[in-house]
N, CA, C and O of each residue as an XYZ file, in Angstrom:
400
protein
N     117.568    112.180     88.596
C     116.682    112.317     87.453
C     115.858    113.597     87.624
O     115.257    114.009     88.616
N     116.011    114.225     86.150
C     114.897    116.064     86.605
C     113.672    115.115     86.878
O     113.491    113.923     86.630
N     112.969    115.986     87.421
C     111.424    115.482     87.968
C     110.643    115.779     87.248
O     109.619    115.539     87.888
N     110.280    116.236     86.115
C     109.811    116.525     84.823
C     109.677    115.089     83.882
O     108.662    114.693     83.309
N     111.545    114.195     83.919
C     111.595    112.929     83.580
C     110.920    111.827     83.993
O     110.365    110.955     83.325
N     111.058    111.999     85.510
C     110.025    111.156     86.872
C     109.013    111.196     86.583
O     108.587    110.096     86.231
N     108.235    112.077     86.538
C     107.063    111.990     86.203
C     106.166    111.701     85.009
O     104.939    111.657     85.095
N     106.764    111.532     84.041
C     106.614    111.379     82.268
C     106.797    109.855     82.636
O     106.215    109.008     81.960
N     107.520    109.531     83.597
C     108.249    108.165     83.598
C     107.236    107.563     83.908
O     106.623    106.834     83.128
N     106.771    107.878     85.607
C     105.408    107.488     86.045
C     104.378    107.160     85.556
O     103.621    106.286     85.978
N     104.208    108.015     84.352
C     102.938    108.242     83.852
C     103.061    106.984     82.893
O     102.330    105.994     82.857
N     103.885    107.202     82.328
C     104.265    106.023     81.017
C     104.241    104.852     81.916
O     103.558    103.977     81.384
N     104.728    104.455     83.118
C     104.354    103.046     83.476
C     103.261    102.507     84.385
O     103.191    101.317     84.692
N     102.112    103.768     84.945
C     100.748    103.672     85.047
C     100.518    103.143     83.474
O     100.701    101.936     83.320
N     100.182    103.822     82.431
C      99.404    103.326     81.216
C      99.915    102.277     80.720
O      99.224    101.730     79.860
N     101.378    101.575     81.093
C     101.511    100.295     80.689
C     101.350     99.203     81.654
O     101.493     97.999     81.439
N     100.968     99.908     82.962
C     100.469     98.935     83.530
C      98.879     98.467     83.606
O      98.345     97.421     83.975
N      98.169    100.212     82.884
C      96.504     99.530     82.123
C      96.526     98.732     81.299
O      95.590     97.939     81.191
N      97.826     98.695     80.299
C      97.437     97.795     79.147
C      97.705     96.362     79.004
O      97.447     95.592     78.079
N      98.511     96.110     80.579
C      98.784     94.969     80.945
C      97.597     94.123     81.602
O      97.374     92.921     81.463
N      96.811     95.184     82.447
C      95.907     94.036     82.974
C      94.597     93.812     82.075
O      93.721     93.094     82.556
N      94.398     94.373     80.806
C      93.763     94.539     79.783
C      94.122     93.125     79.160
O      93.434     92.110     79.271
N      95.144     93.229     78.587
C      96.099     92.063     77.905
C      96.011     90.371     78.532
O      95.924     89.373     77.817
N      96.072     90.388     80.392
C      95.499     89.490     81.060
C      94.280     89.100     81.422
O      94.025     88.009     81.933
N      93.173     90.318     81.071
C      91.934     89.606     80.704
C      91.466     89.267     79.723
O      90.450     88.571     79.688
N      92.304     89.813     78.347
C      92.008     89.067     76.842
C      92.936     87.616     77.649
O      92.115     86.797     78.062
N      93.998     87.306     77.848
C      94.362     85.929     77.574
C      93.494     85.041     78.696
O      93.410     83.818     78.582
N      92.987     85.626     79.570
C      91.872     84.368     80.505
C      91.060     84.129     80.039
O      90.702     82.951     80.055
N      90.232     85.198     79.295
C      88.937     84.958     78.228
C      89.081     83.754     77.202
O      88.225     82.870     77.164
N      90.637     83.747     76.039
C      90.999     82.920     75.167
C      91.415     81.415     76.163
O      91.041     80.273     75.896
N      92.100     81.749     77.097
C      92.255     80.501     78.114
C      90.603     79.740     78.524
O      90.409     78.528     78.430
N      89.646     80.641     78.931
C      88.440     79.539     79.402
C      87.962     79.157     78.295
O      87.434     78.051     78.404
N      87.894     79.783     76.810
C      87.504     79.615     75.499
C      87.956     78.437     74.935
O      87.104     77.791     74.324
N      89.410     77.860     74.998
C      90.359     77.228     75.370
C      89.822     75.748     75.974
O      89.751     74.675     75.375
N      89.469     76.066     77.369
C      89.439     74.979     78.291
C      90.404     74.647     78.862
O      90.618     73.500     79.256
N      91.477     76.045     79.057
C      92.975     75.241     79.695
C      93.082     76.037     81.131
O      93.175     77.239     81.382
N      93.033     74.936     81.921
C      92.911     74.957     83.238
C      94.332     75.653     84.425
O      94.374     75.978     85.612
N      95.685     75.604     82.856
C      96.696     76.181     83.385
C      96.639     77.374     82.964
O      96.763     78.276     83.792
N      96.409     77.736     81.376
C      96.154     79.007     81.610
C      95.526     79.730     81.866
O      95.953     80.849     81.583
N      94.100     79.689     82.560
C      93.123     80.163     82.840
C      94.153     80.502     84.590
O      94.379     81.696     84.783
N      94.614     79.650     85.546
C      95.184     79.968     86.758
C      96.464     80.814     86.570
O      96.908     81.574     87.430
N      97.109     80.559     85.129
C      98.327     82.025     84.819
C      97.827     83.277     84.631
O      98.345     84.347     84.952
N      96.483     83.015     83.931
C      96.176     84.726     83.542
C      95.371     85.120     84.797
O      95.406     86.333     85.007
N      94.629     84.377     85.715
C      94.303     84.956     86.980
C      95.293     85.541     88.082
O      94.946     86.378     88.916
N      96.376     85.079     87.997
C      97.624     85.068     88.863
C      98.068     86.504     88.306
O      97.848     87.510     88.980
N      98.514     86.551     87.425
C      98.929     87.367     86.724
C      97.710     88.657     86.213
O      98.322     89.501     85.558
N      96.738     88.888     86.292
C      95.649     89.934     86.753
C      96.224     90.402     87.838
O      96.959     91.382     87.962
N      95.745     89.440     88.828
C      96.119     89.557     90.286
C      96.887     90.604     90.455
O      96.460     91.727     90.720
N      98.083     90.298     90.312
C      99.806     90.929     90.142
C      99.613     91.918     89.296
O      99.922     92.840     90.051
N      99.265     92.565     88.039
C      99.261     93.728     87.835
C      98.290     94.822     87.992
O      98.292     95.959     87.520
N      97.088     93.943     89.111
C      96.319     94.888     89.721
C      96.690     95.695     91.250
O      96.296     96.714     91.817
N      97.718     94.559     91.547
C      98.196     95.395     93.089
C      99.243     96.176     92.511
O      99.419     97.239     93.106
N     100.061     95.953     91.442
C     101.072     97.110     91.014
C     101.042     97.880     90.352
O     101.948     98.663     90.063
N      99.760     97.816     89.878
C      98.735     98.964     89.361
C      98.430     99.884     90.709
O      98.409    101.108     90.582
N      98.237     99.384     91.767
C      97.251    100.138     92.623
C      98.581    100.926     93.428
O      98.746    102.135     93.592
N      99.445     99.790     93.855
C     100.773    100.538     94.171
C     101.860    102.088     93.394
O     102.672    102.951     93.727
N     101.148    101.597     92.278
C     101.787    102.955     91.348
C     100.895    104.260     91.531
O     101.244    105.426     91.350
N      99.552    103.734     91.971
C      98.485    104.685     91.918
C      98.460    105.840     93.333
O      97.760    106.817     93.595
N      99.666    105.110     94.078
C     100.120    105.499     95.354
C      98.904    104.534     96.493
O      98.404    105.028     97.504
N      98.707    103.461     96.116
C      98.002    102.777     97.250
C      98.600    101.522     97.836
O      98.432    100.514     97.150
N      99.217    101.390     98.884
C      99.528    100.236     99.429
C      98.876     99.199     99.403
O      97.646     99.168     99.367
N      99.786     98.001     99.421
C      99.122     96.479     98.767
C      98.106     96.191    100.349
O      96.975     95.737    100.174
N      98.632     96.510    102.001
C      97.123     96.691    102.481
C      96.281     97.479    102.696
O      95.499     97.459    103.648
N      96.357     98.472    101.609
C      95.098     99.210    101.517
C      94.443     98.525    100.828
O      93.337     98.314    101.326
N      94.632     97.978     99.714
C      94.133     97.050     98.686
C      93.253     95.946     99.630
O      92.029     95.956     99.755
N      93.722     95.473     99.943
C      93.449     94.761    100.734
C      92.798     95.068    101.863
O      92.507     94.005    102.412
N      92.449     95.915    102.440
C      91.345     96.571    103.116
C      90.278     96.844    102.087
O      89.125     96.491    102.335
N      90.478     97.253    101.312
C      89.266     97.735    100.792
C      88.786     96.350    100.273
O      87.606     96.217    100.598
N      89.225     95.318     99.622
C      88.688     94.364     99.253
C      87.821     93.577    100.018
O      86.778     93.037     99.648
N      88.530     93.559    101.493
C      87.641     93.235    102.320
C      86.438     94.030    103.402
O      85.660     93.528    104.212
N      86.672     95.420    103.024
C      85.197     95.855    103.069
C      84.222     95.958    102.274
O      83.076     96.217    102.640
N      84.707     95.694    100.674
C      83.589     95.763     99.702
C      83.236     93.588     99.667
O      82.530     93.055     98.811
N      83.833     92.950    100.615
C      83.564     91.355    100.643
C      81.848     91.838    101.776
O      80.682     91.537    101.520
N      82.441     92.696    103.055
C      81.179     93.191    103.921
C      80.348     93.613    103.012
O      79.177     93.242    103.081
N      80.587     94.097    102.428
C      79.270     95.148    101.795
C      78.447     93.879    100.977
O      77.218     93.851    100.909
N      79.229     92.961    100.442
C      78.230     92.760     99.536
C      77.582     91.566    100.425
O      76.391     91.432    100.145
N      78.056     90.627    101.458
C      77.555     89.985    102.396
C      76.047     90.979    102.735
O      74.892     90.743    102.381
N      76.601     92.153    103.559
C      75.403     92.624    103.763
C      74.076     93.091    102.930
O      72.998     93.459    103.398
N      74.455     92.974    101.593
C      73.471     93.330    100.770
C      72.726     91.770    100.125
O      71.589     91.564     99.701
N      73.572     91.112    100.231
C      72.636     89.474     99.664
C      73.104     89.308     98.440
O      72.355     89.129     97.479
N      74.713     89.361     98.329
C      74.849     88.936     96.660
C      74.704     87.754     96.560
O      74.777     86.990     97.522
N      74.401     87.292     95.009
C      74.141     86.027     95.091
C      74.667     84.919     95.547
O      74.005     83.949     95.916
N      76.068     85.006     95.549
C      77.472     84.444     94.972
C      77.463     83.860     96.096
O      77.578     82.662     96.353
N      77.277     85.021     96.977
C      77.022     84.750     98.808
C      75.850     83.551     99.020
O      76.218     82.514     99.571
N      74.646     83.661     98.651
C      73.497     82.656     98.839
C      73.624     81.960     98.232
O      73.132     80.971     98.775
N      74.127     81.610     97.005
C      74.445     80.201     96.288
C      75.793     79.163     96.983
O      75.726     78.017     97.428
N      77.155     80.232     96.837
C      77.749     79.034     97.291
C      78.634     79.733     98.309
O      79.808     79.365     98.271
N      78.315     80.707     99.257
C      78.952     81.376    100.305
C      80.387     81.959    100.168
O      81.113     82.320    101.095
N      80.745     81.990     98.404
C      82.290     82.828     97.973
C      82.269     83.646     98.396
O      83.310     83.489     99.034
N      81.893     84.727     98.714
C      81.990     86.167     99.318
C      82.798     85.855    100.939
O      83.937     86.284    101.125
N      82.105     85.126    101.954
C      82.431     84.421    103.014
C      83.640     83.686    103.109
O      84.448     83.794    104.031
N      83.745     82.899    102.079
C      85.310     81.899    102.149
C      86.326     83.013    101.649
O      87.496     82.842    101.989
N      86.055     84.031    100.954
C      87.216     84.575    100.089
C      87.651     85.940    101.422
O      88.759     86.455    101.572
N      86.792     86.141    101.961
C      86.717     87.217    103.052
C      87.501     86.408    104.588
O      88.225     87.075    105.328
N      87.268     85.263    104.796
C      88.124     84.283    105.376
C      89.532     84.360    104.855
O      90.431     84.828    105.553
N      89.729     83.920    103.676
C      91.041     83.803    103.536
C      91.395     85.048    103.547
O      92.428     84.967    104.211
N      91.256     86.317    103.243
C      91.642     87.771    103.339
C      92.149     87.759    104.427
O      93.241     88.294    104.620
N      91.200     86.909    105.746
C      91.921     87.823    106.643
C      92.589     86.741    107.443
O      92.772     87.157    108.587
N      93.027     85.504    107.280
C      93.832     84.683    107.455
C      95.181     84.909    107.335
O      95.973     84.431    108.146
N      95.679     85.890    105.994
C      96.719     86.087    105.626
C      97.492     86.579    106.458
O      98.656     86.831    106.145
């Protein structure tokens, strides 16, 4: 493939992969609006998934991603988010990070 094509190509499936994870936070929004407990866990799943192949296209490996997630879990531990003093999510989700 000319590399002129490659790259037009690239580009075109970075911006359809913005408009995808766009598209999965309109349908979680209509899902909790909803009250549906399955699709509210499809459109999270599916965020999920076109945010690491978002990040992968962006040239970032799925554990870089994953490093960084779990230094911005430190950061916010160390700063006192709430989320952290109410029900210790920052802590359990930073656990399972690095369980994996």
């Amino acid at each position: 493939m000319p590399k002129d094509l490659d790259v037009a190509k690239r580009a075109k499936v970075i911006e359809w992969l913005k408009t995808e994870v766009v598209d999965h936070v309109s349908r979680l929004f209509k899902a909790l609006w909803e009250g549906s407990t399955t699709r509210v866990g499809d459109s999270l799943a599916s965020l999920i998934m076109s945010s690491y192949i978002l990040a992968r296209r962006l040239g970032m490996s799925y554990k870089d991603l994953d490093d960084l997630l779990i230094d911005k879990l430190k950061k916010h531990k160390q700063e006192g988010h709430q989320l952290e003093d109410w029900y210790q999510d920052i802590s359990a989700l930073e656990e399972h990070m690095r369980k994996r």
